[in-house]
MISE-655936 format. One record per atom (N, C-alpha, C): residue in three letters; atom name; x, y negated, z; residue number from 1. Coordinates in pm, whole numbers, padded with zeros to 5 digits. Each point is the difference from the previous one (the first is absolute). Layout:
BEGIN
rest:atom:c1:c2:c3:nr
ALA:CA:X:Y:Z:NUM
...
END
This chain:
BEGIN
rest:atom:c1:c2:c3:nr
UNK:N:-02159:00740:00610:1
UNK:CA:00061:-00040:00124:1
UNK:C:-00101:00011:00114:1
UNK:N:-00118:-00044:-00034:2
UNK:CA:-00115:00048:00125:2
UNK:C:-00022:00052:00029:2
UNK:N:00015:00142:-00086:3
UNK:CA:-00024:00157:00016:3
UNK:C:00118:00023:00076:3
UNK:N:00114:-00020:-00016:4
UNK:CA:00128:00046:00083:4
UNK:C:-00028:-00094:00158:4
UNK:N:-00029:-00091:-00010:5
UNK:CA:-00003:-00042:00147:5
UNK:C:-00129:00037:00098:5
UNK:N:-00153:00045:-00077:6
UNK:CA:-00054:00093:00050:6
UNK:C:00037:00166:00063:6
UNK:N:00078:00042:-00042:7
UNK:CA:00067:00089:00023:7
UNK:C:00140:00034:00060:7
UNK:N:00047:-00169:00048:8
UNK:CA:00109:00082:-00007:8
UNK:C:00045:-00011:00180:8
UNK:N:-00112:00005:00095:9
UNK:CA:00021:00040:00126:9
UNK:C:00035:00171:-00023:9
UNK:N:-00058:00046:-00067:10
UNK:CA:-00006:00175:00003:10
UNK:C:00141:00051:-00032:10
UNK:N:00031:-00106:-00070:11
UNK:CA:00180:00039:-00104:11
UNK:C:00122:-00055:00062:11
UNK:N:00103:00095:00030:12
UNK:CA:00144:-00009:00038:12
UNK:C:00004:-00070:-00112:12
UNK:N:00123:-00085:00077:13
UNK:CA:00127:-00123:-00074:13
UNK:C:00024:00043:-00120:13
UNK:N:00047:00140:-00026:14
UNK:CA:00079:00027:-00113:14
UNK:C:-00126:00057:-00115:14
UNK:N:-00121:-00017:00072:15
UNK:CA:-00117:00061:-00093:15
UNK:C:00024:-00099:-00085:15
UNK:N:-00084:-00147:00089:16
UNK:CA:-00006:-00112:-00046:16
UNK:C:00125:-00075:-00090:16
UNK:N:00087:00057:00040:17
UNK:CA:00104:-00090:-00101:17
UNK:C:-00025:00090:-00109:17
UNK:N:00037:00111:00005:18
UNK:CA:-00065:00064:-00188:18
UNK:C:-00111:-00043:-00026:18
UNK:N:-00077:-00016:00092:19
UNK:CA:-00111:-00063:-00110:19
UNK:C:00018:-00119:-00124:19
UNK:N:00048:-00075:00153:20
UNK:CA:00054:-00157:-00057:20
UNK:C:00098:-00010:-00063:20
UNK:N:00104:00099:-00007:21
UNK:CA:00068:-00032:-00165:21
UNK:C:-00048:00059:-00125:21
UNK:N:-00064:00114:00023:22
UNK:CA:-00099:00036:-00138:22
UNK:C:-00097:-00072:-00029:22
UNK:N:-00082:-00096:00091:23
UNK:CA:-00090:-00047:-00084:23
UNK:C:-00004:-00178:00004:23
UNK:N:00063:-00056:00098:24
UNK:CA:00061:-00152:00013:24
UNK:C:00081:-00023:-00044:24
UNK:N:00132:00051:00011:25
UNK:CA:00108:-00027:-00057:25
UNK:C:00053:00075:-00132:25
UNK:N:-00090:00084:-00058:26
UNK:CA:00056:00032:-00086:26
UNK:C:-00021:-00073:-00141:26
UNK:N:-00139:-00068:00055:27
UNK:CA:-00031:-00117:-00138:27
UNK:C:00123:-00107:00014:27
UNK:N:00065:-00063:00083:28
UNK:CA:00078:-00059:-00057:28
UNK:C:00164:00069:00002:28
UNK:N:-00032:00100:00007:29
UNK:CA:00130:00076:-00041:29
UNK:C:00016:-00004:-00200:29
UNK:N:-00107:-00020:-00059:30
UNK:CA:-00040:00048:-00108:30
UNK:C:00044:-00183:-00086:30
UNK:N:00066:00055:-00095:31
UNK:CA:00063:-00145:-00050:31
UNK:C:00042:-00110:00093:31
UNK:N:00113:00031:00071:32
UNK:CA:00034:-00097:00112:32
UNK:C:00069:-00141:-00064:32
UNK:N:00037:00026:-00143:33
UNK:CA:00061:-00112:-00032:33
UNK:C:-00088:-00082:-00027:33
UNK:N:-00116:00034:-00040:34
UNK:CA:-00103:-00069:-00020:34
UNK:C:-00128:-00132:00097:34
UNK:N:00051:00137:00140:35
UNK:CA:-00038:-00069:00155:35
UNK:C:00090:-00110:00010:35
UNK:N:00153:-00001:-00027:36
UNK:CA:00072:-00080:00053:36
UNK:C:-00017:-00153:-00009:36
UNK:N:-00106:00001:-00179:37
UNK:CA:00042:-00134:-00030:37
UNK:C:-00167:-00091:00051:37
UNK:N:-00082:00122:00087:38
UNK:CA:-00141:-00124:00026:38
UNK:C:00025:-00092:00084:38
UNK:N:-00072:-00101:-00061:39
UNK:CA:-00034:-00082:00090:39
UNK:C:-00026:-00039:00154:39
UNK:N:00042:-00075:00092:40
UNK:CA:00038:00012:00132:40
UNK:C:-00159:00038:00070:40
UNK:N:-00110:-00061:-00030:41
UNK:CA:-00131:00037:00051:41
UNK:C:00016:00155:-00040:41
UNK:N:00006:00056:-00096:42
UNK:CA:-00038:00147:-00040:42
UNK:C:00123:00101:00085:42
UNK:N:00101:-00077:00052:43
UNK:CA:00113:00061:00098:43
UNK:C:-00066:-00006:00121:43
UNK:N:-00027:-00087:00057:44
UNK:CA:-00072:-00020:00120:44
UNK:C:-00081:00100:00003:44
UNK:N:-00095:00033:-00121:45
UNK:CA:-00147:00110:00065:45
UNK:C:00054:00123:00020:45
UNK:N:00162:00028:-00125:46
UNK:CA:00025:00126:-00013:46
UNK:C:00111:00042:00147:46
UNK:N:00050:-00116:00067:47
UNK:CA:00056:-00003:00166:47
UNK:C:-00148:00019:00123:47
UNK:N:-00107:-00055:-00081:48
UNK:CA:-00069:00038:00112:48
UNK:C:-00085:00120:-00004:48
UNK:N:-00027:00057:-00097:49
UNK:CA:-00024:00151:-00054:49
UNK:C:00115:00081:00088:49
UNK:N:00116:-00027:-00029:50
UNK:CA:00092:00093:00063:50
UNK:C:00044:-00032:00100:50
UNK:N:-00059:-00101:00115:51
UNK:CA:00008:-00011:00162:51
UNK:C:-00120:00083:00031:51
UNK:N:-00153:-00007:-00092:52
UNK:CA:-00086:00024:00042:52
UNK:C:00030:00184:00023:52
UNK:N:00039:00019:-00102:53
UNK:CA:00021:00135:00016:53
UNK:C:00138:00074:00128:53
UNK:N:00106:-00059:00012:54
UNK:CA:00084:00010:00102:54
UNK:C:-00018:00013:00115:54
UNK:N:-00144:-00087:00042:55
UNK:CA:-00048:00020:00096:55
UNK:C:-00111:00116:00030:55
UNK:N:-00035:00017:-00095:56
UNK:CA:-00105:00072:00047:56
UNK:C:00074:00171:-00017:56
UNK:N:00117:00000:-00056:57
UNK:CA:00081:00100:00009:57
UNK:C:00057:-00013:00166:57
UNK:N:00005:-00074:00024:58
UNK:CA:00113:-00050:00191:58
UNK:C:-00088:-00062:00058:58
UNK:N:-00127:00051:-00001:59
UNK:CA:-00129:-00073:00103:59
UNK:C:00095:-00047:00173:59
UNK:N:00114:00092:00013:60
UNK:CA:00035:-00074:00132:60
UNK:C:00112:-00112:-00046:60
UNK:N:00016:-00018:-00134:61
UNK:CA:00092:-00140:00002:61
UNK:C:-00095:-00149:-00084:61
UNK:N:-00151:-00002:00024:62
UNK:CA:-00059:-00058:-00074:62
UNK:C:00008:-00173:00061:62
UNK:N:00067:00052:00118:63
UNK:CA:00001:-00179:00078:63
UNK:C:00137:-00075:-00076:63
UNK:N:00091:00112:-00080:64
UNK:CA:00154:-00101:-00080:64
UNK:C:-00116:-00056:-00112:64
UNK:N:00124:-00130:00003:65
UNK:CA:-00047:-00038:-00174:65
UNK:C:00082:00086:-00082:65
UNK:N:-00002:-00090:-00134:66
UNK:CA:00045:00138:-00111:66
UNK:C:00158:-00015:00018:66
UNK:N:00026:-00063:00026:67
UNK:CA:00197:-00002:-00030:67
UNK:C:00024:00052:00104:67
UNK:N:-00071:00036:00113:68
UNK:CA:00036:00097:00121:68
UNK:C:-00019:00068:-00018:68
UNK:N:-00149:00084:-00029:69
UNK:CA:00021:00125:-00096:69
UNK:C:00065:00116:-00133:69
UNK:N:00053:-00140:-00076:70
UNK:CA:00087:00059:-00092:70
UNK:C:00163:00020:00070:70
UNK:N:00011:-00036:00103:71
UNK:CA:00123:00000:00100:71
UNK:C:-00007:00075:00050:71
UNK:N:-00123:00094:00059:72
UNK:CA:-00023:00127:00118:72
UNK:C:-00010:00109:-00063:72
UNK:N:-00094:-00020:-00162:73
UNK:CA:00033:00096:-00067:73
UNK:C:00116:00021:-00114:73
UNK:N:00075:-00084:00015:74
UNK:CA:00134:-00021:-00142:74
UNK:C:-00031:00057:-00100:74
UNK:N:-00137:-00118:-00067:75
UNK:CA:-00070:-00024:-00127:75
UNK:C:00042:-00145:-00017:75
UNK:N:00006:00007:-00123:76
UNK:CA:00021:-00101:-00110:76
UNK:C:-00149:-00078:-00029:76
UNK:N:-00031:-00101:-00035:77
UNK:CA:-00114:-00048:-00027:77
UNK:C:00045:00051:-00169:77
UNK:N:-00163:00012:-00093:78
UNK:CA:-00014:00016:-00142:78
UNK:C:00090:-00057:-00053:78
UNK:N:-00020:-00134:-00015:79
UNK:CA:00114:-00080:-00098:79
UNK:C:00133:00046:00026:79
UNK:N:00069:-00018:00125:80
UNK:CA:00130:00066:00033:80
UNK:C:00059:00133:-00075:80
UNK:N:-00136:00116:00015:81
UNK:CA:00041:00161:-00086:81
UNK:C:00005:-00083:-00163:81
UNK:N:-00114:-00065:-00011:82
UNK:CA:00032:-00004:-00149:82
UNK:C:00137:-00131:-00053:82
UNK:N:00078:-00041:00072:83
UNK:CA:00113:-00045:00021:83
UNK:C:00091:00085:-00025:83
UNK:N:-00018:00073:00121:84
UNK:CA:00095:00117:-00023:84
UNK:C:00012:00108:-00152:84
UNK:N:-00093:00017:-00011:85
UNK:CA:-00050:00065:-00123:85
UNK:C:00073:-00073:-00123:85
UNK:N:-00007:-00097:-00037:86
UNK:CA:00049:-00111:-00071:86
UNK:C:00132:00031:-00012:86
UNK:N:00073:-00024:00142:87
UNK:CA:00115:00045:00006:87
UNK:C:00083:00137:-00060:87
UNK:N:-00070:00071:00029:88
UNK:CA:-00015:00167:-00016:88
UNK:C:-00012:-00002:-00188:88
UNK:N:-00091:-00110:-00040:89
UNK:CA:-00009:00052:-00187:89
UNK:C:00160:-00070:-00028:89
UNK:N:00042:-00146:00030:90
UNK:CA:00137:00001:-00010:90
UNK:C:00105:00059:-00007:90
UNK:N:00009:00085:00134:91
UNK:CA:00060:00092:-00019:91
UNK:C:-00004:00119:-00102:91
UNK:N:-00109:00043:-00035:92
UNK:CA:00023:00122:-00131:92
UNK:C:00024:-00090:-00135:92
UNK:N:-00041:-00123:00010:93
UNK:CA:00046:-00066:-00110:93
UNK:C:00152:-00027:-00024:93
UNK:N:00055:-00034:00133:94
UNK:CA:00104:-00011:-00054:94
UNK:C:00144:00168:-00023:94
UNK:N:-00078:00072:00073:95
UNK:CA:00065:00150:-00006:95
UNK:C:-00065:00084:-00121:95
UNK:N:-00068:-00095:-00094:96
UNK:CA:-00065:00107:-00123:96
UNK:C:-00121:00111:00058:96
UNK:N:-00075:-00061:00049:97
UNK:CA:-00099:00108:00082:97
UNK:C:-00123:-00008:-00036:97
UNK:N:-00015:-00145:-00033:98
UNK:CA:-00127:-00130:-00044:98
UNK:C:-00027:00095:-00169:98
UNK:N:-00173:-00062:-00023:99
UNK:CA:-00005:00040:-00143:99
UNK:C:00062:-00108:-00074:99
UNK:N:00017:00057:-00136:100
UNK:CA:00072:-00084:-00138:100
UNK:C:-00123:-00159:00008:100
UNK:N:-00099:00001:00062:101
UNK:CA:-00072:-00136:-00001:101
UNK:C:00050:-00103:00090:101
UNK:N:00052:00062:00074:102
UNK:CA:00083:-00116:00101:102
UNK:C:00118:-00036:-00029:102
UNK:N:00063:-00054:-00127:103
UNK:CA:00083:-00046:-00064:103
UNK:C:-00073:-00079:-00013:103
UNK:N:-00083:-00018:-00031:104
UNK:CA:-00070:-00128:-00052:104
UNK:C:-00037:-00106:00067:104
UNK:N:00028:00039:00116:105
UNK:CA:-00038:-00098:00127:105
UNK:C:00059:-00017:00044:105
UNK:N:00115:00057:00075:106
UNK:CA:00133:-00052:00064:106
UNK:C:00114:00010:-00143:106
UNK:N:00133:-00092:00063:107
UNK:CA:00097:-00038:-00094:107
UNK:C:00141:00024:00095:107
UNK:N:00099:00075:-00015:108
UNK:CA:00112:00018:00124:108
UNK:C:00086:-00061:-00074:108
UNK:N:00071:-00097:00059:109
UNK:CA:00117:-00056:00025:109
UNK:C:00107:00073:-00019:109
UNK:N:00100:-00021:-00132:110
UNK:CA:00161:00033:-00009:110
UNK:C:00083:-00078:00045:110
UNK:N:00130:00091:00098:111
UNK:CA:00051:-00034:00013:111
UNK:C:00147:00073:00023:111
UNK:N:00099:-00069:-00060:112
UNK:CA:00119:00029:-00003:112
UNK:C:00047:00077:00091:112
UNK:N:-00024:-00085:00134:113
UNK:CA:00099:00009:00120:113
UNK:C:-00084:00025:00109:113
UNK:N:00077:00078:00089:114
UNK:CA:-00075:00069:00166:114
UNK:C:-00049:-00102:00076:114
UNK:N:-00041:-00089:00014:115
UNK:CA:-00107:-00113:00131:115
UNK:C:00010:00046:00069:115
UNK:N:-00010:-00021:00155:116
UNK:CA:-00096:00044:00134:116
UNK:C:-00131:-00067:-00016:116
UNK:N:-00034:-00135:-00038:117
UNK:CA:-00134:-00014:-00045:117
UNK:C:-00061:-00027:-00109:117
UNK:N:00028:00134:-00093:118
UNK:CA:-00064:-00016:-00162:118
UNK:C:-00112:00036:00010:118
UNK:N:-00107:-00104:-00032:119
UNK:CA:-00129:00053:-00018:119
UNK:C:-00022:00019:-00144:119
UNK:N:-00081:00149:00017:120
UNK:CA:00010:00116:-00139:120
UNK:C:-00098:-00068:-00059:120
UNK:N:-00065:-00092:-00004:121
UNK:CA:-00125:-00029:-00111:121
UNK:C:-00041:-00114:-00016:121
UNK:N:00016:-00014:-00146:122
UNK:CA:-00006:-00160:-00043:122
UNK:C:-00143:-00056:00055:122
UNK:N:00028:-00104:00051:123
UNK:CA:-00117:-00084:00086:123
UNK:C:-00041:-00138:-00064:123
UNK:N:-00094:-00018:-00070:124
UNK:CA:-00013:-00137:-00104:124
UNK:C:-00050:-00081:00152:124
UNK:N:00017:-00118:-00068:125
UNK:CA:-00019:-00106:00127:125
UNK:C:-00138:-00099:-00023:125
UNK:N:-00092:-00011:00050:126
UNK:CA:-00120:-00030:-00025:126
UNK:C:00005:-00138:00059:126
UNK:N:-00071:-00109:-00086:127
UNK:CA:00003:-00099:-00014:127
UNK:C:-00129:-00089:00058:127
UNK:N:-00122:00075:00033:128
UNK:CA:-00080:-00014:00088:128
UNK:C:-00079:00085:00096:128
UNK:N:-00072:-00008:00099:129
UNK:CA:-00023:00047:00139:129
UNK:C:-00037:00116:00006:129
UNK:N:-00096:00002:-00117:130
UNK:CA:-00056:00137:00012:130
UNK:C:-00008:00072:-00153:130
UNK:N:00028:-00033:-00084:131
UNK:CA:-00039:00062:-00168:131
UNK:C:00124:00080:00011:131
UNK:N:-00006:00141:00011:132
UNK:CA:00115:00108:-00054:132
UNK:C:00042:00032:00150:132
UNK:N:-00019:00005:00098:133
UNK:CA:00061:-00010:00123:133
UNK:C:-00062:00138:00064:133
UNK:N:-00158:-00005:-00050:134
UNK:CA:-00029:00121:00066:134
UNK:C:-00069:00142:-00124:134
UNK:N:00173:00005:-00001:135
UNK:CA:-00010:00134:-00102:135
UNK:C:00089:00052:00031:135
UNK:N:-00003:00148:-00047:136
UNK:CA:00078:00111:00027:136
UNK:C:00194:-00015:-00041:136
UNK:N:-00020:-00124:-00149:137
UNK:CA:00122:-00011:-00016:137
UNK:C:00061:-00092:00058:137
UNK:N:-00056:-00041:00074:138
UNK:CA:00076:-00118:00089:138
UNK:C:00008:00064:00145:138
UNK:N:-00119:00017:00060:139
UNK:CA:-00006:00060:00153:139
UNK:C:00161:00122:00002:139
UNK:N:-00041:00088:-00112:140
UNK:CA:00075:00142:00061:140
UNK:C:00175:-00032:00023:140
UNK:N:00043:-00059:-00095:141
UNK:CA:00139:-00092:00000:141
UNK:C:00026:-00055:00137:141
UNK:N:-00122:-00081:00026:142
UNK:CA:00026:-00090:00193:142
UNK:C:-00015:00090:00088:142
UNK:N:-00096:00142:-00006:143
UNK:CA:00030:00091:00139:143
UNK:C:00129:00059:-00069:143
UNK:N:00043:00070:-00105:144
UNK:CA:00118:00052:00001:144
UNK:C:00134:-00087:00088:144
UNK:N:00012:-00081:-00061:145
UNK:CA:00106:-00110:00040:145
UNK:C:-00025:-00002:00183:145
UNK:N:-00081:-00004:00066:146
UNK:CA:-00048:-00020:00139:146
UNK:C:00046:00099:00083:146
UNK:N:00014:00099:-00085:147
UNK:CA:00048:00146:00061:147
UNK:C:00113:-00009:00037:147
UNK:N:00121:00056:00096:148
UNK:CA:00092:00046:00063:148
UNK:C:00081:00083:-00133:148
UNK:N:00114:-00039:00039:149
UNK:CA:00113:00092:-00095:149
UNK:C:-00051:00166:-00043:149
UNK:N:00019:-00003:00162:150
UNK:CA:-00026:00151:00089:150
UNK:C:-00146:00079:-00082:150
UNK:N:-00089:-00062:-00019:151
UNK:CA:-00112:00066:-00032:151
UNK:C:00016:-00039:-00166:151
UNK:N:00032:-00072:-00035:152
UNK:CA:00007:-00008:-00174:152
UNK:C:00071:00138:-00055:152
UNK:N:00150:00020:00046:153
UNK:CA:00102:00072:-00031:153
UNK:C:-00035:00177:00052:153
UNK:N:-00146:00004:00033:154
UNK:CA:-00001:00127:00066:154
UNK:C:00011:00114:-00133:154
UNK:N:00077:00118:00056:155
UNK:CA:00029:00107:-00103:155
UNK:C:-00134:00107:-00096:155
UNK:N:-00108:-00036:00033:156
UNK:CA:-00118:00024:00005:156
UNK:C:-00154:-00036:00034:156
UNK:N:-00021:00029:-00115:157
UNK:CA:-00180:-00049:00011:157
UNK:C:-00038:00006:00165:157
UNK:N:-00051:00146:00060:158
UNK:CA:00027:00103:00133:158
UNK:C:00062:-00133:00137:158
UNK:N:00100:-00053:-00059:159
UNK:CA:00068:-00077:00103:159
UNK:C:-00068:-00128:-00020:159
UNK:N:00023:-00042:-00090:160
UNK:CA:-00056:-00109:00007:160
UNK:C:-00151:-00030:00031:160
UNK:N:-00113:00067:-00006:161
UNK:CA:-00090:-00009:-00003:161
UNK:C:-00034:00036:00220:161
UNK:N:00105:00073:00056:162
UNK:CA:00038:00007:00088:162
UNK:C:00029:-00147:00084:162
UNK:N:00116:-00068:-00064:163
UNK:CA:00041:-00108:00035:163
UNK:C:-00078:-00146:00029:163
UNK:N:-00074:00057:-00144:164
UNK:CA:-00102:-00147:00024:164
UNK:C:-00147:00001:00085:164
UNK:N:-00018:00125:00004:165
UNK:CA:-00116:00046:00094:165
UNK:C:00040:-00107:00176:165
UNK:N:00149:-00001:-00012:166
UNK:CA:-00003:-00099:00127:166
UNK:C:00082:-00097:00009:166
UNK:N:-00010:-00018:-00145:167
UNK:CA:00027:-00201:-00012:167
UNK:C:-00083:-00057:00035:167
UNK:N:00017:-00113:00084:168
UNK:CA:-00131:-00104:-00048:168
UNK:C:00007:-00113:-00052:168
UNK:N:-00100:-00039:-00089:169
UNK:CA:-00026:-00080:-00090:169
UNK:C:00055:-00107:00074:169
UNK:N:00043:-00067:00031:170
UNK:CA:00001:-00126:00096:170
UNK:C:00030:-00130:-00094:170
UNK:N:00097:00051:-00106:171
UNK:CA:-00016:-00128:-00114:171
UNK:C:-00054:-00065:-00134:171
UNK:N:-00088:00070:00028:172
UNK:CA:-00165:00060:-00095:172
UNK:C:-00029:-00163:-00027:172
UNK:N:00084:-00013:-00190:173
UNK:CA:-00057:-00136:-00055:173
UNK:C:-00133:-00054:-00041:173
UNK:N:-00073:00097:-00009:174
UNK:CA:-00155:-00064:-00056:174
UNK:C:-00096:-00056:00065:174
UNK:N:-00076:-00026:-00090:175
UNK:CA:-00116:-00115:00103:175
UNK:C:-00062:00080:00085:175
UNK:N:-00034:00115:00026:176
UNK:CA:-00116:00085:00114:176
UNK:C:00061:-00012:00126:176
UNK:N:00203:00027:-00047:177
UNK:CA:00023:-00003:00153:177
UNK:C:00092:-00146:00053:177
UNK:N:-00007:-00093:-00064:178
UNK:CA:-00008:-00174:00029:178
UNK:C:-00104:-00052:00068:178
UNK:N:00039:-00082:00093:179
UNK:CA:-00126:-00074:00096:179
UNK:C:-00016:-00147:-00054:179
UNK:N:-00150:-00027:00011:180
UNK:CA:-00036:-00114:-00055:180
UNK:C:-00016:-00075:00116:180
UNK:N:00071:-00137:-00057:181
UNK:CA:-00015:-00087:00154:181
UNK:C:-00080:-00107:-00077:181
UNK:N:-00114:-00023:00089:182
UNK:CA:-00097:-00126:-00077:182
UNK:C:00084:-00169:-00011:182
UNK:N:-00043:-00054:-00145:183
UNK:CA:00095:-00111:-00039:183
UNK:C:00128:00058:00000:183
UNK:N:00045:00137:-00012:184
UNK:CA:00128:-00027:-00057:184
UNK:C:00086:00103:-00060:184
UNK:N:-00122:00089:-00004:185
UNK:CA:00009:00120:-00130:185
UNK:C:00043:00147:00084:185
UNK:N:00064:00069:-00114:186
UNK:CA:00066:00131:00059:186
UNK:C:00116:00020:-00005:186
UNK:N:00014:00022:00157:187
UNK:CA:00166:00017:00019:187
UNK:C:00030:00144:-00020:187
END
């Protein structure tokens, strides 16, 4: 990152952003389900890694903070893509797309009859705050369900992957994107 911000008066916008997704963002492109579940300090460094770099890609937008910047440039913060992503393995899971190992982790729901709100995947109900809550078989079930008719029911991988590119997360259950209010937990 020091080497790119030494250099990067000499480099057009669009230099600098290839840089910065080949070599910043592509480490956490790399097992995103894995990013999703750190810890809120290790989210924080990996939000400020990727303001640090945003800016120095938009040296003339370095006076926004980051949620103004991810607004000017219509970027997603990390956790959000790997949200989305999440979303995205659901989907081939439930269209047969997923490998034969992801049976083993999600469980879909039979049912008889047409719903308007059948949610496709059995959801066990956890009995304390945090044990089982932040795993793949619990999380991927709560962004599926969060999703819009419209983007569940899409006719294609192609579309859908389209669709959710501009959802936003906005009802994102887990602890990273809950605010802690002192004495009285996370809302």
């Amino acid at each position: 990152m020091s080497a790119l911000i030494r250099i990067a008066n000499y480099l057009p916008t669009k230099k600098k952003n290839l840089i910065i997704n080949s070599i910043v963002k592509s480490q956490f492109s790399y097992c995103p389900l894995i990013w999703m579940f750190c810890s809120r300090s290790l989210n924080n460094s990996v939000n400020h890694i990727h303001e640090r770099a945003m800016k120095v890609a938009h040296n003339n937008l370095s006076h926004l903070t980051f949620k103004e910047l991810l607004q000017v440039t219509d970027e997603n913060t990390i956790h959000q893509k790997n949200l989305k992503y999440l979303a995205t393995e659901m989907y081939k899971y439930i269209h047969g797309l997923s490998p034969p190992i992801m049976n083993e982790v999600f469980t879909l729901r039979e049912n008889k009859f047409n719903l308007r709100n059948f949610n496709h995947f059995y959801c066990s109900n956890k009995h304390t705050v945090k044990y089982g809550t932040e795993t793949i078989s619990f999380r991927g079930p709560q962004i599926w369900n969060s999703l819009s008719s419209e983007i569940k029911e899409s006719p294609s991988i192609l579309i859908f992957k389209t669709l959710i590119k501009a959802f936003d997360m906005v009802k994102c259950p887990c602890r990273l994107c809950k605010t802690y209010i002192q004495n009285l937990g996370f809302i």
